[in-house]
C-alpha positions as CSV (number, residue, x, y, z in Angstrom):
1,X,23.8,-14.6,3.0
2,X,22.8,-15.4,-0.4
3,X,20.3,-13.5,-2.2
4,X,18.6,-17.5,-2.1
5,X,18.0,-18.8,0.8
6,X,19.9,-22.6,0.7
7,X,18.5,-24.6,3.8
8,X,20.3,-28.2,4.4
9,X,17.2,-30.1,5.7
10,X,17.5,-33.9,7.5
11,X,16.3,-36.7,4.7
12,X,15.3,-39.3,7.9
13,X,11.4,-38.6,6.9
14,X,11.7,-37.7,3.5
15,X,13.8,-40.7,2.3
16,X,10.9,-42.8,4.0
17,X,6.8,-42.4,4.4
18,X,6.4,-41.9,8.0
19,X,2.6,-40.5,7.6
20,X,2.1,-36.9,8.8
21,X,5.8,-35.9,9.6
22,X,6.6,-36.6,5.7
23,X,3.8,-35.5,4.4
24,X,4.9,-32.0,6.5
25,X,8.3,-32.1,5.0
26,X,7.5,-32.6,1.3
27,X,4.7,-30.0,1.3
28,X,6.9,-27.8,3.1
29,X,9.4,-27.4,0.9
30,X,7.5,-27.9,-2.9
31,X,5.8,-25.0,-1.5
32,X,9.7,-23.4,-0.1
33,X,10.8,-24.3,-3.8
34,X,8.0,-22.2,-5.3
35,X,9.2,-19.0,-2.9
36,X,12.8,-19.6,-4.6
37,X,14.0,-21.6,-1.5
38,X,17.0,-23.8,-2.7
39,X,17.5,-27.4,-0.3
40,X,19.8,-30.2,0.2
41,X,18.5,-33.3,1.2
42,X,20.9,-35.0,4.3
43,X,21.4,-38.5,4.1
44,X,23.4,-40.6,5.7
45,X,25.2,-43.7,4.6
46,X,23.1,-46.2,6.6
47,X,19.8,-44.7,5.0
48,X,18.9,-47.5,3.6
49,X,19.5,-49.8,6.5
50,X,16.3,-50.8,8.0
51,X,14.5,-50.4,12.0
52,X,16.7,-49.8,14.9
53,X,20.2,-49.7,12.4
54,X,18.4,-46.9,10.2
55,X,17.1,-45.0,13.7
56,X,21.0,-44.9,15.2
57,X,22.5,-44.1,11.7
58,X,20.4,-40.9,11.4
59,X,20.6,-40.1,14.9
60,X,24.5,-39.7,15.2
61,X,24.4,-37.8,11.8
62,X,21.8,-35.7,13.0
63,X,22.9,-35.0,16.5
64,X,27.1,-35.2,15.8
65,X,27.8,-35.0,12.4
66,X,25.8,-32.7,9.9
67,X,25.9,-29.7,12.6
68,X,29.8,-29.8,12.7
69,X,30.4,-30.4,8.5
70,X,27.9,-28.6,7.1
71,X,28.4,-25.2,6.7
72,X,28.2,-21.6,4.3
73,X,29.4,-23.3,1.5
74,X,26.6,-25.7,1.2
75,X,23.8,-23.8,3.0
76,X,22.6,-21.1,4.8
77,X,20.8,-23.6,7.5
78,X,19.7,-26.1,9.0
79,X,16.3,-27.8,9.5
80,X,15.6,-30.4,11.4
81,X,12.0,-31.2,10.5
82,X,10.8,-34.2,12.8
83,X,11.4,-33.5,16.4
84,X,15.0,-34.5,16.4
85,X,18.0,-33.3,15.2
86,X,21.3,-31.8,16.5
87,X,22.7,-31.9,20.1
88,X,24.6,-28.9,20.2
89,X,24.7,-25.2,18.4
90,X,26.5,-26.3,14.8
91,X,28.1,-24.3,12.5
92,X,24.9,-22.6,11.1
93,X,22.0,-21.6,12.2
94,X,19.1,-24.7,13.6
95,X,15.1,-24.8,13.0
96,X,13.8,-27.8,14.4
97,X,10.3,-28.1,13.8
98,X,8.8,-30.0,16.8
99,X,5.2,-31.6,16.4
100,X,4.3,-31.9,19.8
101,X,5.4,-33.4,23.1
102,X,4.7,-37.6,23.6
103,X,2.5,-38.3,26.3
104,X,2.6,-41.3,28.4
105,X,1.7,-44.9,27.0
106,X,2.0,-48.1,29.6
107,X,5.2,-50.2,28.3
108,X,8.6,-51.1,28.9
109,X,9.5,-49.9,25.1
110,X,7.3,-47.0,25.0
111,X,9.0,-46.0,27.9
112,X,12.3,-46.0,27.0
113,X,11.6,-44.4,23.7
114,X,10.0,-41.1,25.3
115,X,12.5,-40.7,27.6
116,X,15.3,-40.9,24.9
117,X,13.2,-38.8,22.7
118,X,12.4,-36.2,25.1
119,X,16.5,-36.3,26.5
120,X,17.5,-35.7,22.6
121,X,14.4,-33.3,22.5
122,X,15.8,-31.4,25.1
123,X,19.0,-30.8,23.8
124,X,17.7,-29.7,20.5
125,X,15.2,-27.6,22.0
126,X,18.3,-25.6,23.4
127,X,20.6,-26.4,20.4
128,X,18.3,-24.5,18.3
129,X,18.1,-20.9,17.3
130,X,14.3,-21.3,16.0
131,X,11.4,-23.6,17.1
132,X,8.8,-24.2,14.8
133,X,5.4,-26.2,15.9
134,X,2.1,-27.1,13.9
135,X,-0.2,-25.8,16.9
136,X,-0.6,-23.4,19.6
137,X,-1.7,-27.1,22.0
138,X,1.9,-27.8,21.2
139,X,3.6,-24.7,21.8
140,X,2.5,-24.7,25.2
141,X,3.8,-27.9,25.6
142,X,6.8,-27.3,24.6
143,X,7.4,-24.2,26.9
144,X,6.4,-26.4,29.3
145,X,8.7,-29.7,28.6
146,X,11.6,-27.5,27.9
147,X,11.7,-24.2,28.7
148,X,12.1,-22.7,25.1
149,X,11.6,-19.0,25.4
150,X,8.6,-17.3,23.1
151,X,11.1,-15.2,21.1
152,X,12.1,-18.6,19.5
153,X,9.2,-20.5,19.0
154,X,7.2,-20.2,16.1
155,X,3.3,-21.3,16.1
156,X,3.2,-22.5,12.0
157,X,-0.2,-24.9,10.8
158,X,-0.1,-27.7,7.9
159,X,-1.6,-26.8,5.3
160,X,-4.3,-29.3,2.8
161,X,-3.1,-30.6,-0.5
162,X,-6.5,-29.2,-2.3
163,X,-4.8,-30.5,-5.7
164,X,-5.1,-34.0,-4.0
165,X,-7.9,-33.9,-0.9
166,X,-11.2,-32.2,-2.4
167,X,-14.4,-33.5,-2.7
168,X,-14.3,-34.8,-6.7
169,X,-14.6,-38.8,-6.2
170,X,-15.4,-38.7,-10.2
171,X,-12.7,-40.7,-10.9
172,X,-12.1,-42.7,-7.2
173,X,-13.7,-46.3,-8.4
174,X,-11.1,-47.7,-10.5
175,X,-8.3,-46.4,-8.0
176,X,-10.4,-48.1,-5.2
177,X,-11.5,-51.6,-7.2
178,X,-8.4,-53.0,-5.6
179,X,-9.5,-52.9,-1.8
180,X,-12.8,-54.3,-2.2
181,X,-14.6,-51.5,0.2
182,X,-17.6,-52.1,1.8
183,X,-20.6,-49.9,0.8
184,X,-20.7,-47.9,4.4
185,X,-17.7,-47.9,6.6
186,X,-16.4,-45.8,9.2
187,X,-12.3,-44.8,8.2
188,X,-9.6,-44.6,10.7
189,X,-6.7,-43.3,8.6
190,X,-3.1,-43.0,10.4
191,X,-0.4,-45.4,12.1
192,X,-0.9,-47.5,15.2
193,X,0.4,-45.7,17.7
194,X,-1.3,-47.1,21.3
195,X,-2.5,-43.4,21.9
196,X,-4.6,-43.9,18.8
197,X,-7.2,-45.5,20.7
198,X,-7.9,-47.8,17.9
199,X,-9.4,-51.1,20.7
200,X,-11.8,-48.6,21.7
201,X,-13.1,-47.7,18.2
202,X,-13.0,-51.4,17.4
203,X,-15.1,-52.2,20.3
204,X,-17.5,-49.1,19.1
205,X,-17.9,-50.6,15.9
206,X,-18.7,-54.0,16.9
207,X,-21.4,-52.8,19.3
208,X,-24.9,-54.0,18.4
209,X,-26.2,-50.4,17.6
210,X,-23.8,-50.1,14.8
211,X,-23.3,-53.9,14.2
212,X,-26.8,-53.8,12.9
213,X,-26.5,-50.8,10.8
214,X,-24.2,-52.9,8.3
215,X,-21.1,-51.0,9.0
216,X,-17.7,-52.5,8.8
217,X,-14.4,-50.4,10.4
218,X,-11.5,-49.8,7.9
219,X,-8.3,-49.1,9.0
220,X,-5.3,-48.1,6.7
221,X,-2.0,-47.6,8.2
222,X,1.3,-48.9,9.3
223,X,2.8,-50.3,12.7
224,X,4.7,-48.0,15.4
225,X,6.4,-48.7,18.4
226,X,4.0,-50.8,20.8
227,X,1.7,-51.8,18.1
228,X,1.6,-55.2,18.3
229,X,-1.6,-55.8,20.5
230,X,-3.5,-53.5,17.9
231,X,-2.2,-55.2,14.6
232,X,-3.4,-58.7,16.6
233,X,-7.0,-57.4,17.3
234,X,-7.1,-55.8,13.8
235,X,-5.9,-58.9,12.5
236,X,-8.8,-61.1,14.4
237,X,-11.7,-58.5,14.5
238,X,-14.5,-60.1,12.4
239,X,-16.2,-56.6,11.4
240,X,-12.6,-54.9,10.8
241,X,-10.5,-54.0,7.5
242,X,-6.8,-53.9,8.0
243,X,-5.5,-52.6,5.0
244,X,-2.0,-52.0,6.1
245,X,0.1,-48.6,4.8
246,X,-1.5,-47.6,1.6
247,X,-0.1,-46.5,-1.4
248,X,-0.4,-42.4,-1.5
249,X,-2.3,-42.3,-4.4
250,X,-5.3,-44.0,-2.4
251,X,-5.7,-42.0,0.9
252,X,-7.4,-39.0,-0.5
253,X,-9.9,-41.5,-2.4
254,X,-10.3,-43.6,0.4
255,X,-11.4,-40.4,2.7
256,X,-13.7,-39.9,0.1
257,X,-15.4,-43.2,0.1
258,X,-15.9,-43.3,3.6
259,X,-19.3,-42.7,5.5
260,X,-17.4,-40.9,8.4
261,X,-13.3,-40.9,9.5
262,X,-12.6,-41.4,13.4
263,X,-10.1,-40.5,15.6
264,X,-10.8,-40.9,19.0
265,X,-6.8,-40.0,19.9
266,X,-5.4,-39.5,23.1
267,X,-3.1,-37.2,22.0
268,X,-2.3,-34.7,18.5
269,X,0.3,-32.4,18.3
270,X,-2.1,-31.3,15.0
271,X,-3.9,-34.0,13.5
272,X,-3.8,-33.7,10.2
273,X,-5.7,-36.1,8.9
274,X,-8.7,-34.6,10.1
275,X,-8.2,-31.8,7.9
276,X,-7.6,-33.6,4.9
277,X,-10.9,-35.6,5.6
278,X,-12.9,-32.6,5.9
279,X,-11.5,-31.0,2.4
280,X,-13.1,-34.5,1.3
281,X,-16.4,-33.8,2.4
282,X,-16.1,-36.3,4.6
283,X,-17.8,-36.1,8.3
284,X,-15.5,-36.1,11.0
285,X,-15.5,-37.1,14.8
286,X,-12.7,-36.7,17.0
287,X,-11.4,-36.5,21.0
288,X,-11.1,-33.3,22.6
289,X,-7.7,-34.0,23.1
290,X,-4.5,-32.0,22.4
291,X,-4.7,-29.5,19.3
292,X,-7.8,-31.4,17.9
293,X,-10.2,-28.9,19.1
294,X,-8.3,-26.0,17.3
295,X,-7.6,-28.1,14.4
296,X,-11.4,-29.2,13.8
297,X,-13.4,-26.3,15.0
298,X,-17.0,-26.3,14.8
299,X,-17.0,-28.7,11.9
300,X,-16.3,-31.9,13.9
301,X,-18.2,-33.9,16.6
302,X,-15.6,-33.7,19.5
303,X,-15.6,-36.5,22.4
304,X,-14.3,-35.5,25.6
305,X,-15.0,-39.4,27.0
306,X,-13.1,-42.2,25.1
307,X,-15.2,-45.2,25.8
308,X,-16.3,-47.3,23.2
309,X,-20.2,-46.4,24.3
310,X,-19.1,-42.9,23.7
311,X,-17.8,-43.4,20.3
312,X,-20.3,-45.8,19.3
313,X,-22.9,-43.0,20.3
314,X,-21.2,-40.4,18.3
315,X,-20.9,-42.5,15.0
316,X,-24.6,-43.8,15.7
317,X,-25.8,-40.4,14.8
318,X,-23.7,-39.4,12.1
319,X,-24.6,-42.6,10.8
320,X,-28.3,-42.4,10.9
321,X,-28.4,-38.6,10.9
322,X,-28.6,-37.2,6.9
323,X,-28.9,-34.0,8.0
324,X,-26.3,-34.1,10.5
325,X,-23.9,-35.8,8.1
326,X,-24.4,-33.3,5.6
327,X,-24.0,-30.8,7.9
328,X,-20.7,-31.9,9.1
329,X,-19.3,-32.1,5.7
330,X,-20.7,-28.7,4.6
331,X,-18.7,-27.3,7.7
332,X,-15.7,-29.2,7.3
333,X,-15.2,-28.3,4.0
334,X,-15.4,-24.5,5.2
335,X,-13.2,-25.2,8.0
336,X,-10.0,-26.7,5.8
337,X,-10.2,-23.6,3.9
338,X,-8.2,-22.0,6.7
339,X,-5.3,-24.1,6.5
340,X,-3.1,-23.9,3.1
341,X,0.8,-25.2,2.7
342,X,1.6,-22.2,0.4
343,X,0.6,-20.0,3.9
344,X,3.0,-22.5,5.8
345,X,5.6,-22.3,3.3
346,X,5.7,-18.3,3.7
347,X,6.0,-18.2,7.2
348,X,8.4,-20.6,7.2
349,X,10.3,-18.7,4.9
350,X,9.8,-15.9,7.5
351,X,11.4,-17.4,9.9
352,X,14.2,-17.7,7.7
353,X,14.5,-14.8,6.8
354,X,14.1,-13.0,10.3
355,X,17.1,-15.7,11.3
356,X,19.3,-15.2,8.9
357,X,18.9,-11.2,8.4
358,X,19.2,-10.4,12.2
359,X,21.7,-10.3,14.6
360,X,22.0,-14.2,14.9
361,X,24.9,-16.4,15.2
362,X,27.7,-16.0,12.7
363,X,28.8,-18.7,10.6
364,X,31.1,-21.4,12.5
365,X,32.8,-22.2,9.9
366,X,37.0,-22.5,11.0
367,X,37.9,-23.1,7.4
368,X,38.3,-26.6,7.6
369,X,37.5,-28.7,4.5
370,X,35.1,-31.2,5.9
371,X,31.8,-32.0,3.6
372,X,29.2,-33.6,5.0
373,X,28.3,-37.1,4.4
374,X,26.0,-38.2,1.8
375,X,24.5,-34.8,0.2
376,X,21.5,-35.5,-2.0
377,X,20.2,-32.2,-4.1
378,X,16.5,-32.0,-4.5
């Protein structure tokens, strides 16, 4: 090993915005950089094919090829930082960080998908010499789903961009001019996965109690697999905003513009987004569900029931609350204190270092000249 650690890291999310799994990766490793952490960028040669072509191009690189070509002379390890990655041990050491474990959505597609993302899972899970995940909700999940013993998995938060989510809209309007906000609104920030729950909050929204406060629902994020049915009622929804994925220079802005940011999820393996709403000042309500409650704290109105009446309840009294709202903010601003990307980036690092300075596995290098396809140095 190298007096500098060099870690060969999958490019599938960093050679594309995929919402919270890229903002992970490039956070991650400006902040790996910063610790003298040298990386390589994997990409392979149908990265810039597009849907299903780009998925299957990344997923034999991942799970055949970069574990088998990549090796000491190009890094020290491997990371494979979105839930997938190699199918069997490679020639260096494996992290796979692993955000959480699916749960169940009704759908022929969504089916399929988790149970071909839990069968690669699987095989990663084992593949892998160290499991990183965001939350301790996930870890047990992940014991559960695999079996992954707690000598090898590694309980690591996100961190908050403070240089980009804090509280100073000063200089927000002209970035936000182009949307055409309305005055009050209520923010739901993230993709369309179905276990969003974005009908519900919808419904919630157009409910007379908050119809006749004056406040529209916007919602600012891109499609994901079973979408469709939500992009329709978003599309058609008379008191909804679809702005689609926004550019990154307007989320922080946007949080800040917002009268409160919803969530009503089914499911988060973290949920970062509600952290980066609360470094905003912006009052947050959220499910119960998954890692939310560890994520949000105290600083958050939590909802164990999921109904529309529910949420519409909840975002009633923010709503027409000022000393609620106020609290919530003043809260949630204390309460993304405690999560920073230069703390993530260290224990990372940890991890690497534990892996690469102990007993491990030796390099499996047999001296065959083989590179790996497509290296990209960042």
């Amino acid at each position: 090993m190298t007096d500098r650690i060099r870690v060969a890291v999958a490019g599938k999310v960093l050679r594309r915005n995929v919402g919270g799994n890229t903002t992970y990766a490039e956070s991650l490793y400006r902040g790996l950089e910063r610790l003298g952490v040298e990386h390589t960028v994997l990409v392979p040669p149908g990265d810039t094919l597009r849907g299903p072509a780009r998925q299957l191009c990344h997923a034999a690189a991942e799970g055949f090829v970069w574990p088998r070509t990549v090796d000491r002379r190009h890094a020290d390890l491997l990371h494979f930082p979105a839930d997938t990655g190699a199918l069997s041990a490679g020639r260096l050491p494996i992290v796979v960080t692993i955000h959480g474990v699916p749960q169940h959505v009704p759908g022929i597609r969504r089916t399929l998908w988790e149970r071909t993302w839990r069968a690669r899972v699987t095989r990663l899970a084992h593949a892998a010499d160290a499991v990183v995940t965001v939350s301790a909700s996930s870890a047990g999940e992940i014991e559960r789903a695999f079996g992954v013993p707690e000598h090898r998995l590694h309980v690591i938060p996100h961190g908050v961009d403070t240089d980009r989510f804090h509280s100073d809209c000063s200089a927000d309007d002209r970035l936000l001019a182009q949307l055409r906000l309305p005055e009050r609104f209520v923010l739901y920030l993230g993709n369309l996965d179905p276990r969003k729950n974005i009908p519900a909050l919808v419904d919630a929204v157009g409910r007379p109690e908050i119809a006749r406060l004056g406040v529209q629902l916007v919602v600012a994020g891109g499609p994901f697999l079973g979408s469709e049915p939500v992009e329709r009622l978003l599309a058609t929804a008379p008191h909804v905003r679809y702005l689609g994925q926004i550019p990154t220079e307007l989320v922080a802005p946007l949080f800040r513009a917002a009268t409160v940011f919803a969530l009503p999820s089914s499911h988060e393996g973290f949920g970062l987004p509600v952290i980066e709403a609360m470094a905003c000042g912006t009052p947050v309500i959220a499910s119960d569900r998954g890692a939310l409650p560890e994520v949000a704290g105290e600083a958050a109105i939590l909802l164990s029931d999921l109904d529309s009446a529910s949420i519409a309840a909840a975002l009633r009294d923010v709503l027409t609350d000022d000393a609620l709202a106020t609290e919530l903010r003043t809260r949630g601003l204390a309460n993304a204190q405690r999560f920073a990307w230069a703390e993530s980036a260290r224990r990372h690092l940890e991890v690497f270092t534990r892996l690469l300075s102990g007993t491990g596995r030796p390099s499996r290098s047999d001296g065959e000249d083989t590179a790996p396809a497509a290296l990209s140095r960042s």
